[in-house]
Backbone as CSV, one residue per row, in Angstrom:
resi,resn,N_x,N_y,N_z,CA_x,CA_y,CA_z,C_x,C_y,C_z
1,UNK,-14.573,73.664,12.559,-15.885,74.235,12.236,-15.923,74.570,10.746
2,UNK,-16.641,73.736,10.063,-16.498,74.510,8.612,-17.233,75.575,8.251
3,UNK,-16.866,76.240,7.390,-17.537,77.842,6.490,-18.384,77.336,6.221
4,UNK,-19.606,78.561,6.457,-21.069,78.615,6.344,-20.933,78.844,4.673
5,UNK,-21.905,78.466,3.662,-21.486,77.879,2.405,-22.447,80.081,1.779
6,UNK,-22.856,80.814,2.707,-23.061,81.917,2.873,-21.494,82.800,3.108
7,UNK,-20.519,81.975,3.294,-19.474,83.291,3.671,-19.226,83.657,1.648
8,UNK,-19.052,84.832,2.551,-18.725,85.872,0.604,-17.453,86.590,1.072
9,UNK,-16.900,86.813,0.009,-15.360,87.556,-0.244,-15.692,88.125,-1.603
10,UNK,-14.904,89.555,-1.456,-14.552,90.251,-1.961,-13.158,90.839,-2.890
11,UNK,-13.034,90.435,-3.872,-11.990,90.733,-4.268,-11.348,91.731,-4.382
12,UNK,-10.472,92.080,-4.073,-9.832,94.072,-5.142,-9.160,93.209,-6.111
13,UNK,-9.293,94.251,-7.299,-8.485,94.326,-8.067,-8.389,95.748,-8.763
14,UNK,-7.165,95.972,-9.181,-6.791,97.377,-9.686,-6.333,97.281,-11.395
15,UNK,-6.798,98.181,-11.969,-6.309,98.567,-13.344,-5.769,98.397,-13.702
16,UNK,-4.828,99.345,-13.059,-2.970,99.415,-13.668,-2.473,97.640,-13.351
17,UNK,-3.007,97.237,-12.773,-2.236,95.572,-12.417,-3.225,94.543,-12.899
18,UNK,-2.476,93.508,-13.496,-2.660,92.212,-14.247,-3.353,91.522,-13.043
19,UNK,-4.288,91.262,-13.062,-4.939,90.779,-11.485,-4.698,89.011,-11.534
20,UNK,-3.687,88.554,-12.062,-3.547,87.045,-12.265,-3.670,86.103,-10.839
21,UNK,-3.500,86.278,-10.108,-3.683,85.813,-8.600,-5.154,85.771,-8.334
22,UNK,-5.555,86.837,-8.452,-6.875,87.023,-8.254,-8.067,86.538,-8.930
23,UNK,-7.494,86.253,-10.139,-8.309,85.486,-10.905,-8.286,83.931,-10.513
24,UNK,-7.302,83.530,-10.604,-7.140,81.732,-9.865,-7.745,81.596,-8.600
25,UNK,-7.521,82.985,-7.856,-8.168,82.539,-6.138,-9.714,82.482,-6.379
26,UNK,-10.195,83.671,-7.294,-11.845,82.965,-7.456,-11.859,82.337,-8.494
27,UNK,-11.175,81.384,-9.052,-11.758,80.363,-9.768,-11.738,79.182,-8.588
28,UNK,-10.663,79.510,-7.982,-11.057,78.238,-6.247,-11.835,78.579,-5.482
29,UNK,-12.143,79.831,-5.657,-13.759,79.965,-4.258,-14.510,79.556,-5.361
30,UNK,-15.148,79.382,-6.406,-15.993,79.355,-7.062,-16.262,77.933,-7.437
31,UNK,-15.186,77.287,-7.450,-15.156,75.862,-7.567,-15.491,74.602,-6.052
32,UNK,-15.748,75.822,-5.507,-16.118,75.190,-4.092,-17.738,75.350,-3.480
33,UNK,-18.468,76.452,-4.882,-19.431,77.088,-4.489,-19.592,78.148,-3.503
34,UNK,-18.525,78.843,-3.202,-18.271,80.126,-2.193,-18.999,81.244,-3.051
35,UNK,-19.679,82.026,-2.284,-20.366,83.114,-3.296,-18.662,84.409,-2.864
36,UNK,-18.961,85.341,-3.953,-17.550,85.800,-4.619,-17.539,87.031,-5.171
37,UNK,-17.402,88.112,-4.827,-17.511,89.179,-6.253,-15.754,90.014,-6.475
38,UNK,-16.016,90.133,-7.372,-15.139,91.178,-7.718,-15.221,92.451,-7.949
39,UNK,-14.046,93.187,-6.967,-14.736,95.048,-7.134,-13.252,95.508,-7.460
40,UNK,-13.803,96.599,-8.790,-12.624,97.856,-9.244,-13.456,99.091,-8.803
41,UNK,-11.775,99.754,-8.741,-12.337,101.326,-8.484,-11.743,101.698,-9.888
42,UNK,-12.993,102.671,-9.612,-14.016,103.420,-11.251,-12.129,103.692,-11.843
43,UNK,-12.604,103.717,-12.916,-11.347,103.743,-14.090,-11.744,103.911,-15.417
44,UNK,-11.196,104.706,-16.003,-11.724,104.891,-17.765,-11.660,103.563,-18.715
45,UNK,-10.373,102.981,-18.246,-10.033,101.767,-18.875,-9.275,101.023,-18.012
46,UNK,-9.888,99.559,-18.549,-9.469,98.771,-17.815,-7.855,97.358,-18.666
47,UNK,-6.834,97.891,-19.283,-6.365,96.969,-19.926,-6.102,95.265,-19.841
48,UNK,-6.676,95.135,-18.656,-6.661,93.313,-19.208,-8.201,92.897,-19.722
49,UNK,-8.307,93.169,-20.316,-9.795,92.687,-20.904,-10.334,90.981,-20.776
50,UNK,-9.368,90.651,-20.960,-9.397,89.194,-21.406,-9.839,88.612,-19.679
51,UNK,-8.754,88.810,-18.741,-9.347,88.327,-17.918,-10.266,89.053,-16.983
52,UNK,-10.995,90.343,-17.356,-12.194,90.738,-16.940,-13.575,90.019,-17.566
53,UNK,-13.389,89.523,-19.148,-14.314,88.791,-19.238,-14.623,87.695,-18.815
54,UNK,-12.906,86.866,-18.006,-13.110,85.904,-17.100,-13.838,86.020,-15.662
55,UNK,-13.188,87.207,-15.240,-14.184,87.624,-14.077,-15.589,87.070,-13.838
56,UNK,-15.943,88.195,-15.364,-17.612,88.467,-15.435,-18.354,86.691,-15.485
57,UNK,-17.654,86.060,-16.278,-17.886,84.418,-16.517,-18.107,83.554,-15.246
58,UNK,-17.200,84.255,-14.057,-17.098,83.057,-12.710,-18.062,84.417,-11.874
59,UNK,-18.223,85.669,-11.842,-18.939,85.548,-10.767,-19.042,87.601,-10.652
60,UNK,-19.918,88.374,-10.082,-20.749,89.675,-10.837,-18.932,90.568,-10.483
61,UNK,-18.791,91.456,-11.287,-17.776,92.570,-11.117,-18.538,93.806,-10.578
62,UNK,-18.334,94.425,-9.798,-18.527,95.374,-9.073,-17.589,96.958,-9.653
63,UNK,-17.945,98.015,-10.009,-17.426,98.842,-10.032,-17.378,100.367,-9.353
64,UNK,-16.604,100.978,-8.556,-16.935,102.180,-7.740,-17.459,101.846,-6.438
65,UNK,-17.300,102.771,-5.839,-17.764,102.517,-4.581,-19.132,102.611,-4.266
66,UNK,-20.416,102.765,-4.999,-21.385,102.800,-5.112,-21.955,101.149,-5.155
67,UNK,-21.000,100.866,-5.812,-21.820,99.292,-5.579,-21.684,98.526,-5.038
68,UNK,-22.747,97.465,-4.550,-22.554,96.444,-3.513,-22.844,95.396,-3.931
69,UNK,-22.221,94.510,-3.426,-21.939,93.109,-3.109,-23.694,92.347,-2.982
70,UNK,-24.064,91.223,-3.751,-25.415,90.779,-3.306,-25.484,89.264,-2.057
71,UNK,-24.121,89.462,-1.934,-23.647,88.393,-0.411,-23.132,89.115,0.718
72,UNK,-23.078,88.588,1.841,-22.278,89.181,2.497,-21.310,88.903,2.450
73,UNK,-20.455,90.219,2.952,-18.747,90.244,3.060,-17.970,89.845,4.271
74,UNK,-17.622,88.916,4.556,-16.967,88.089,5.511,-15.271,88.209,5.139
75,UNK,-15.089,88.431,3.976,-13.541,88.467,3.845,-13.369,89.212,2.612
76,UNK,-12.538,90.148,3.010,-11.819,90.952,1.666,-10.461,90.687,1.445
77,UNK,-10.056,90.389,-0.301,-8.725,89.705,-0.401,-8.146,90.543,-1.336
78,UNK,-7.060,91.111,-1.306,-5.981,91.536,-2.025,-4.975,91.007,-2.153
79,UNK,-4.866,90.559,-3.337,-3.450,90.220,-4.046,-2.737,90.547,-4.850
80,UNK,-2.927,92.001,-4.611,-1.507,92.845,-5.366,-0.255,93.149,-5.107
81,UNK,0.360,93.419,-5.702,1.690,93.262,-5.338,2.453,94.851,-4.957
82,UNK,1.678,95.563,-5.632,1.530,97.354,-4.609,1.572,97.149,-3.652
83,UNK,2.462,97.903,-3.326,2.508,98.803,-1.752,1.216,99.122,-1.420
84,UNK,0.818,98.594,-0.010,-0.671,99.337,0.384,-0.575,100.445,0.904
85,UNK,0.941,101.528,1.092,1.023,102.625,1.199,0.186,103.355,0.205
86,UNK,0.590,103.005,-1.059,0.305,103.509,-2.233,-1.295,104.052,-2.613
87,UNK,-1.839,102.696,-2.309,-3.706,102.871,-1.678,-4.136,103.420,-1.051
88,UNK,-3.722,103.602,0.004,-4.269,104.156,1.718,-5.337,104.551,0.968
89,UNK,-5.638,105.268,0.229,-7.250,105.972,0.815,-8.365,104.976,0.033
90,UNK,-7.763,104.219,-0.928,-8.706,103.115,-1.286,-9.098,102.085,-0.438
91,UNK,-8.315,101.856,0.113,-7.917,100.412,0.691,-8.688,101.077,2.133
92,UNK,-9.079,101.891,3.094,-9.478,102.703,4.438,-10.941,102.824,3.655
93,UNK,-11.208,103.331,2.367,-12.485,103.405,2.277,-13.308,101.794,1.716
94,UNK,-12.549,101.160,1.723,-13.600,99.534,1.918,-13.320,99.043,3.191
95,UNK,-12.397,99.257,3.838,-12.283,99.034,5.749,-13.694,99.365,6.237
96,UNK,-13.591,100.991,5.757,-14.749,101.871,6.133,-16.580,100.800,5.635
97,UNK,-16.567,100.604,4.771,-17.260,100.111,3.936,-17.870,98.422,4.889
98,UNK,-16.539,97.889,5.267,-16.963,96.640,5.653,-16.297,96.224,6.596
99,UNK,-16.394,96.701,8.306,-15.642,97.205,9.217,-15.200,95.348,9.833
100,UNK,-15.958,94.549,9.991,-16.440,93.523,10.426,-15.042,92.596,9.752
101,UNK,-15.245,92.904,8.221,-14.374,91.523,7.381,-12.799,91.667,7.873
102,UNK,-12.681,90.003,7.452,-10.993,89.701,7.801,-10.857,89.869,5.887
103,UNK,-9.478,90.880,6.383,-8.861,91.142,5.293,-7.753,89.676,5.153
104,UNK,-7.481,89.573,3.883,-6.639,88.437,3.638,-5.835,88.833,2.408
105,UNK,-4.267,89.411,2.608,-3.556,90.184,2.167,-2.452,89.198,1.483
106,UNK,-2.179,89.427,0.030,-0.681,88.559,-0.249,0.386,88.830,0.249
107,UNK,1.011,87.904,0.759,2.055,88.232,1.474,3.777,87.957,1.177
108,UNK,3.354,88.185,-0.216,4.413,88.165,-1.473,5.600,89.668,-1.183
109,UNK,4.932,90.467,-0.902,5.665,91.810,-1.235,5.294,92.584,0.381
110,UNK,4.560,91.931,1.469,4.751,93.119,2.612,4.176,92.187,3.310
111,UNK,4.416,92.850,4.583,3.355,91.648,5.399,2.356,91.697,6.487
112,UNK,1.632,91.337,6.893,0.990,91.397,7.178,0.152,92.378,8.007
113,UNK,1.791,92.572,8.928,1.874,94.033,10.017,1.524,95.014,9.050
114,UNK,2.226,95.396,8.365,2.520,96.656,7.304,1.392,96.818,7.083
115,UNK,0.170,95.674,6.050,-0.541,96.005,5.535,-1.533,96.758,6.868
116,UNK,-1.773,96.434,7.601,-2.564,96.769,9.120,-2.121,97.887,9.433
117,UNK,-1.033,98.388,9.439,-0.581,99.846,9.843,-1.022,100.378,8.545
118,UNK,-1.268,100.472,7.233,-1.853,101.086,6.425,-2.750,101.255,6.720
119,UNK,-4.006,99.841,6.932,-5.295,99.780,6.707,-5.836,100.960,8.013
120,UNK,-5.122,100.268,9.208,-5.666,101.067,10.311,-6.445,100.138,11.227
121,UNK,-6.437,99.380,10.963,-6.696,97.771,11.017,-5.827,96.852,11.370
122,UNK,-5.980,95.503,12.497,-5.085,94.675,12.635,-5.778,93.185,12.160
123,UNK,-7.177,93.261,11.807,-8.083,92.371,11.217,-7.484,91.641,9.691
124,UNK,-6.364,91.464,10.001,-5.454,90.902,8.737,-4.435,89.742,8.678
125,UNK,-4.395,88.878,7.347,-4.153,87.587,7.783,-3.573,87.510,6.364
126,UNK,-2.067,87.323,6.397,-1.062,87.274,4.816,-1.178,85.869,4.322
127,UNK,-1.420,85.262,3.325,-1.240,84.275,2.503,-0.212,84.387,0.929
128,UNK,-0.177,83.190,1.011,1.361,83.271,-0.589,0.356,82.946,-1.576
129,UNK,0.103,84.023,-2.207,-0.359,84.194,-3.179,-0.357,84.178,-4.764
130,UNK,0.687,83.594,-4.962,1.723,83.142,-5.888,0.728,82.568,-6.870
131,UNK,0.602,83.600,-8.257,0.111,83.383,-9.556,0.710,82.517,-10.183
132,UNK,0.052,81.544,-10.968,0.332,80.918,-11.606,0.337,79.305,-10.688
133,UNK,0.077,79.250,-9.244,0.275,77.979,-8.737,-1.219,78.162,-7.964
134,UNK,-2.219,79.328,-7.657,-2.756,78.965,-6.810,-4.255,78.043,-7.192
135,UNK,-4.191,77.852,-8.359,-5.540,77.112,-8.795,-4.779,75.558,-8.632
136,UNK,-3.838,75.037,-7.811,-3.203,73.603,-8.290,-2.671,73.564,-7.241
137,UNK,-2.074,74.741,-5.952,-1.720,74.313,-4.591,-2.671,73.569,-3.857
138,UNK,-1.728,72.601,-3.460,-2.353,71.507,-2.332,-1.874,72.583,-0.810
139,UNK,-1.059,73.222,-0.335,-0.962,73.463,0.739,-0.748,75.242,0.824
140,UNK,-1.121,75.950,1.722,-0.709,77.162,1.768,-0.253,77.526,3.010
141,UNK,0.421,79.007,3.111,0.976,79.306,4.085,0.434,80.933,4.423
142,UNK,-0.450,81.277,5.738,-0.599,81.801,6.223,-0.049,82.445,7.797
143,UNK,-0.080,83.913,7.678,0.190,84.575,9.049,-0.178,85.548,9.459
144,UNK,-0.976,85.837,10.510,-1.783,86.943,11.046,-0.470,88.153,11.372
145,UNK,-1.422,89.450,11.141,-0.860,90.544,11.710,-0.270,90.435,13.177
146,UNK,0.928,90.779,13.532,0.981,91.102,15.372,-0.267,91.477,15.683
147,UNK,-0.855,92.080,15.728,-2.301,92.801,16.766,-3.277,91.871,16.049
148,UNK,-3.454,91.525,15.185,-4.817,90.427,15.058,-5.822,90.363,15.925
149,UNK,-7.141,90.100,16.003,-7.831,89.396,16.997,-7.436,88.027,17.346
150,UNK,-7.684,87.497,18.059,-7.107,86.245,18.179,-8.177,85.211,17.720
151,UNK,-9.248,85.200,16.941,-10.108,84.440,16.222,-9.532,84.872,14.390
152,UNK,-8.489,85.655,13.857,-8.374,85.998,12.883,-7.720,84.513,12.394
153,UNK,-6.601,84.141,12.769,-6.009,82.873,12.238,-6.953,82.102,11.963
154,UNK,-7.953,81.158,13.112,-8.779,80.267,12.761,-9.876,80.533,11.651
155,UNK,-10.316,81.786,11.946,-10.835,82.152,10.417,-10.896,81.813,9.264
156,UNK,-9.246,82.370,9.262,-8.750,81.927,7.881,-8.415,80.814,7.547
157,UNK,-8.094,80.079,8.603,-7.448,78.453,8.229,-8.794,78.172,8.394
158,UNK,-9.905,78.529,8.265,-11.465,77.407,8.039,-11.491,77.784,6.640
159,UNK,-11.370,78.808,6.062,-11.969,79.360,4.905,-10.952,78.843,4.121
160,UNK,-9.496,78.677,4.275,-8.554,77.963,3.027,-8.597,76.654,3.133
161,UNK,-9.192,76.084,4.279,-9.151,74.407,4.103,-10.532,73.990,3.362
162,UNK,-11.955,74.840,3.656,-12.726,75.027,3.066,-12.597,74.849,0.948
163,UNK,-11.512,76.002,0.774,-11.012,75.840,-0.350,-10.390,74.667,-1.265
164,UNK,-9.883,73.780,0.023,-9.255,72.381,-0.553,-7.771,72.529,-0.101
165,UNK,-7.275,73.415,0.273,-5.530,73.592,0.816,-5.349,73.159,2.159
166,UNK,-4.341,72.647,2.394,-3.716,72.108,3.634,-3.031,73.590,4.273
167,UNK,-3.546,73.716,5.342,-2.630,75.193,6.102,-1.330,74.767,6.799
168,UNK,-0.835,76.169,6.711,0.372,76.054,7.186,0.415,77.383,8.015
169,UNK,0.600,77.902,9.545,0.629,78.584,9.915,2.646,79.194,10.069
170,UNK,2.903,80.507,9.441,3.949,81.175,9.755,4.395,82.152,10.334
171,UNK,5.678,82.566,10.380,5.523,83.884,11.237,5.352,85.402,10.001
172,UNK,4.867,86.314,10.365,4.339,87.047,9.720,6.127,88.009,8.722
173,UNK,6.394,87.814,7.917,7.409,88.242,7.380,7.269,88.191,5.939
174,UNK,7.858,89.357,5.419,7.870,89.536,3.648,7.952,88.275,2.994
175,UNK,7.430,87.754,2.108,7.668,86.602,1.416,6.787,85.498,1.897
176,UNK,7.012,85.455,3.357,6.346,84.258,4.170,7.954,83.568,4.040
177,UNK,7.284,82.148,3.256,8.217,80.694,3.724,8.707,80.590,2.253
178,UNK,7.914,79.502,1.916,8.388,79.021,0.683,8.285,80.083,-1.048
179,UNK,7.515,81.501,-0.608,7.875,82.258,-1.776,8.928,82.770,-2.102
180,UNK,9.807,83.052,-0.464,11.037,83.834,-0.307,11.926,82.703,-0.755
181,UNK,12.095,81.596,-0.231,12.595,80.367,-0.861,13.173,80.343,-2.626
182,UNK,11.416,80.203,-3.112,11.723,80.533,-4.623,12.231,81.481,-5.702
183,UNK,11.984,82.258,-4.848,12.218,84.018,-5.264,13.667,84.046,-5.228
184,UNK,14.262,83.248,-4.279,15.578,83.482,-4.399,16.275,82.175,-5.370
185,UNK,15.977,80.976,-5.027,16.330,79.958,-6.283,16.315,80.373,-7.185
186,UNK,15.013,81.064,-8.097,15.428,81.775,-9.233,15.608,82.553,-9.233
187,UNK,16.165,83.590,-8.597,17.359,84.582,-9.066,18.615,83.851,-8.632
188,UNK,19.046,83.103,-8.666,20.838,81.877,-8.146,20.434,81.984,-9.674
189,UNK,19.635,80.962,-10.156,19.492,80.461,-11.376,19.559,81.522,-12.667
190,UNK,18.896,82.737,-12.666,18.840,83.833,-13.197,20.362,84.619,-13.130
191,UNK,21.016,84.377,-12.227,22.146,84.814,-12.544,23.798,84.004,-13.257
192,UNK,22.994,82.770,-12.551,23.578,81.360,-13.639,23.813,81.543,-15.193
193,UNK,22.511,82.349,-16.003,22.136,82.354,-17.127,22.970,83.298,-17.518
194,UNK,22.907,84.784,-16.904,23.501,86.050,-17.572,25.119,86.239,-16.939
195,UNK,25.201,84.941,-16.389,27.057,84.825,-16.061,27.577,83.969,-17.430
196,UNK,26.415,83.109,-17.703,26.705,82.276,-19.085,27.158,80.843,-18.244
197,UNK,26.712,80.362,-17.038,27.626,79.245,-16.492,26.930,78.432,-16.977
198,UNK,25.404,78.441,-17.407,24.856,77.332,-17.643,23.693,78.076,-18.553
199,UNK,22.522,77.078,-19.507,21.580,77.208,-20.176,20.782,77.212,-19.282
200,UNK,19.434,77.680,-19.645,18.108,77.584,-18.310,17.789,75.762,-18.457
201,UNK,17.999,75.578,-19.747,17.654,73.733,-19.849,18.155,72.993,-18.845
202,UNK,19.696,72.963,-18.745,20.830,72.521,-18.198,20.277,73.361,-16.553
203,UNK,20.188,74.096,-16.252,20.284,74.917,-14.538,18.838,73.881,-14.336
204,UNK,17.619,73.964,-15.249,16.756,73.105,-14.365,16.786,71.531,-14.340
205,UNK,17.364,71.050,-15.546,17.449,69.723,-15.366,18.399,69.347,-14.334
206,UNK,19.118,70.093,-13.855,20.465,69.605,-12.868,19.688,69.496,-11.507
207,UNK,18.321,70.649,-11.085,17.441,70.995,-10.303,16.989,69.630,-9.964
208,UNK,16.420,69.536,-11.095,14.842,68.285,-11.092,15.806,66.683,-11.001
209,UNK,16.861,66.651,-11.540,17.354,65.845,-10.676,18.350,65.418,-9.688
210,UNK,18.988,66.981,-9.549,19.748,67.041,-8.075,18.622,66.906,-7.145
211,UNK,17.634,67.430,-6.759,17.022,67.703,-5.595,15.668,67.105,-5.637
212,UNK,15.264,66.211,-7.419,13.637,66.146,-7.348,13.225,66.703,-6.849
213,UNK,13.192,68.190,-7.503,11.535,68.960,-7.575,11.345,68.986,-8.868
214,UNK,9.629,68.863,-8.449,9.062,68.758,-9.901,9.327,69.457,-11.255
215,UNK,9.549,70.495,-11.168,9.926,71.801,-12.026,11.212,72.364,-11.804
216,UNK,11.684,72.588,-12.490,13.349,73.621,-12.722,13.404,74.731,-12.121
217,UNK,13.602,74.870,-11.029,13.876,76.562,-10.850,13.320,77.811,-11.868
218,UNK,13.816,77.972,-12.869,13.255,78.735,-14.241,11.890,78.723,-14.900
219,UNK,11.815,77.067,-14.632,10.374,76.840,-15.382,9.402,77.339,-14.160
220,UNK,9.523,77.007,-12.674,8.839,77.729,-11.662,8.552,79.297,-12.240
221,UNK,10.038,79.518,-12.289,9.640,81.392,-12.499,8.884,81.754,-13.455
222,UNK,8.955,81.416,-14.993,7.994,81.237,-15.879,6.496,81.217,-15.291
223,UNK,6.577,80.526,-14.713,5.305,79.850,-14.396,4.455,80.928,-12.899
224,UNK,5.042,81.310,-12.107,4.686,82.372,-11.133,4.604,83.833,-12.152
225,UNK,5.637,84.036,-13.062,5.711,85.224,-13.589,7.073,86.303,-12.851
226,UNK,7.493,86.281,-13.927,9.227,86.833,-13.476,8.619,88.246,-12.743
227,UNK,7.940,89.078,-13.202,7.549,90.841,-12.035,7.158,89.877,-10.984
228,UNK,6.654,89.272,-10.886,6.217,88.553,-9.868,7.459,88.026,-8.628
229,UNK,7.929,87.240,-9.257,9.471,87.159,-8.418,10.582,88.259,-8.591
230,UNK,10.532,89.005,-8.602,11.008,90.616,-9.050,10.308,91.295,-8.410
231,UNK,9.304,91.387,-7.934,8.888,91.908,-7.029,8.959,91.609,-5.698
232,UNK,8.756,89.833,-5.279,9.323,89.540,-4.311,10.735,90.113,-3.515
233,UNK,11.544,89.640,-4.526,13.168,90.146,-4.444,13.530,91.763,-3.725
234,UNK,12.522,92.677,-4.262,12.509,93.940,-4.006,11.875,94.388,-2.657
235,UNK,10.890,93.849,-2.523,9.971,93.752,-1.599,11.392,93.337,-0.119
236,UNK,12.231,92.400,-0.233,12.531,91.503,0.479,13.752,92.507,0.739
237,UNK,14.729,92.817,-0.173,15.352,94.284,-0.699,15.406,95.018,0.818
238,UNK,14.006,95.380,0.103,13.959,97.124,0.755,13.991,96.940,2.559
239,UNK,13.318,95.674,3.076,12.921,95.332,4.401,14.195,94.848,5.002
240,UNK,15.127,94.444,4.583,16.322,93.591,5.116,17.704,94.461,4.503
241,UNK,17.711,94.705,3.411,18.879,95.769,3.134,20.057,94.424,2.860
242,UNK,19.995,93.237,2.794,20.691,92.000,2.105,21.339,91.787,1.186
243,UNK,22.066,91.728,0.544,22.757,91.485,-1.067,22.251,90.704,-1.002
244,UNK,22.147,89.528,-0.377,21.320,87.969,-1.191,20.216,88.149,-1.413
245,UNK,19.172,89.376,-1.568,17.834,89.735,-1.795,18.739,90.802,-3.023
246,UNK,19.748,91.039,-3.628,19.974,92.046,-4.342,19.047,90.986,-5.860
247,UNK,18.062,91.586,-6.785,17.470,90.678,-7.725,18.358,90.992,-8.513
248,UNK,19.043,89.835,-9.738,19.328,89.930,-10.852,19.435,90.863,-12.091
249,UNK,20.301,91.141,-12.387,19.803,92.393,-13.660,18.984,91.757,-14.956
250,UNK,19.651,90.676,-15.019,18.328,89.696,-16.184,16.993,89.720,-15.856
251,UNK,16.353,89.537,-14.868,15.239,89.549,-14.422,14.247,91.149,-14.334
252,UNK,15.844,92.264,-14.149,14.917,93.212,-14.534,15.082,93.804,-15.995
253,UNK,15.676,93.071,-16.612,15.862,92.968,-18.504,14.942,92.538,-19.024
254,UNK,14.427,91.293,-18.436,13.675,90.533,-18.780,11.579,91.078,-18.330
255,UNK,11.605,91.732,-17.380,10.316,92.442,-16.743,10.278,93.664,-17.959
256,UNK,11.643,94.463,-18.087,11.503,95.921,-19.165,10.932,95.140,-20.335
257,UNK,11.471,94.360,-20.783,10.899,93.601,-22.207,9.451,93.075,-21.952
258,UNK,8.854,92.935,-21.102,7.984,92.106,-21.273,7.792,90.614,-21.216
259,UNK,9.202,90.310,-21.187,9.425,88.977,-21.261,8.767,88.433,-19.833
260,UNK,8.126,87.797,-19.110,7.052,87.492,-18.014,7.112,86.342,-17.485
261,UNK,7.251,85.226,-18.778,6.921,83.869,-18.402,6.110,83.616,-19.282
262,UNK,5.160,82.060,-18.764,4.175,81.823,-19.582,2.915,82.505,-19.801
263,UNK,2.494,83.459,-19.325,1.199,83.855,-19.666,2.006,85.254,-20.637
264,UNK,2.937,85.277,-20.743,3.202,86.717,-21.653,4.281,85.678,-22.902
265,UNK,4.226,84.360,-22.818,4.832,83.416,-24.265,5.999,83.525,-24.504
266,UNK,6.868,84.304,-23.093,8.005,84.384,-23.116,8.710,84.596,-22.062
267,UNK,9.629,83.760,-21.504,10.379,83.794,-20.380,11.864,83.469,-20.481
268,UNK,12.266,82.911,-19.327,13.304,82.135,-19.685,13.328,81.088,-21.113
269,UNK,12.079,80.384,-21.058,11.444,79.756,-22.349,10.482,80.599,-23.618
270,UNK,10.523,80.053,-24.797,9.051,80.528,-25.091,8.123,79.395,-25.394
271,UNK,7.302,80.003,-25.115,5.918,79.148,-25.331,4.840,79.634,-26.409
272,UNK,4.566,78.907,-27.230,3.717,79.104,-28.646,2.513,78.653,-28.660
């Protein structure tokens, strides 16, 4: 059944966080003609400027809880990488707000359950949300909360194939599939570097043609954004209690500095 070309989503995005996910996911609803808004809660300042004026460019920003949406809300999406502990009373007062919508939660750092025992809500459905790849993924990977309705999955797999992605249904767990995957390749690789066994050149070229994948391990991380897989790692950490989820100390050397990847011109590589 395809999406009524009327379904609208709602974005969060928060202040204190670089909303880079969020920006690529509506440049793909928007590129599909999905109507779209984006909502912050009220804040004195907002420091990414740059991509709030991208916002404002693809589609209206919403601020406070006073304002509304001029579509309807069929789906609200968060892709932050916060704890939705941390929210509770933000995150319960747009539940409150829009009782009906399937929430569609990244499922980078918690999952799906979790976010639902926050919300209060089981109307929730985790996707890999992974910045820096989602304006160029061909396939994604989704998984409903345990308590879900049982129309929540199909939902969502209309609305991401809608988007142009091939679904992939998983079981509902930190990371999902293939983020936990990467998250951990580069930290092997990340610790490759600060053991000195190898250069990041040398760890991905051995990658791209031991195993043909397209990209190096490193240049991936670059490219998702090292807090980003640093957050995964932690996320994965705290839920399993694992040494092979223990993240790298380079990686959190590399997050204190600023060093990010490509959108901060410095990672494992730099970029000019």
């Amino acid at each position: 059944m395809p999406v009524a070309m009327d379904t609208g989503l709602l974005i969060l995005a928060l202040p204190q966080e670089r909303p880079r996910a969020a920006l690529e996911f509506a440049e793909r609803i928007r590129s599909r003609d999905l109507p779209v808004s984006v909502w912050l809660p009220e804040s004195e300042t907002v420091p990414w400027s740059q991509e709030l004026e991208q916002f404002r460019r693809l589609c209206p920003v919403l601020v406070g809880t006073a304002s509304a949406p001029e579509h309807p809300v069929e789906f609200l999406v968060d892709t932050s990488l916060q704890p939705s502990s941390e929210r509770r009373a933000l995150l319960q007062q747009l539940q409150q707000r829009f009782p009906q919508a399937l929430w569609l939660r990244s499922g980078l750092t918690e999952s799906a359950t979790a976010f639902a025992h926050t919300l209060g809500s089981s109307n929730v459905v985790a996707f890999d949300a992974l910045p820096g790849l989602l304006r160029t993924l061909q396939r994604i990977e989704i998984a409903a909360a345990l308590n879900a309705p049982a129309d929540a999955l199909s939902k969502a797999q209309e609305l991401f194939s809608a988007l142009g992605y091939a679904v992939e249904v998983v079981e509902d767990r930190v990371g999902l599939v293939i983020p936990r995957i990467l998250a951990m390749l580069i930290n092997e690789g990340a610790f490759a570097v600060m053991e000195r066994a190898a250069t990041p050149q040398d760890i991905d070229t051995a990658m791209r043609l031991g195993t043909g994948y397209p990209k190096g391990v490193l240049e991936w991380g670059d490219e998702i954004g090292l807090e980003v897989v640093l957050a995964i790692l932690d996320a994965l950490y705290a839920e399993y209690r694992q040494e092979r989820y223990r993240a790298c100390v380079l990686l959190r050397q590399y997050a204190r500095a600023q060093r990010l990847g490509r959108h901060t011109h410095q990672g494992f590589y730099r970029y000019d």
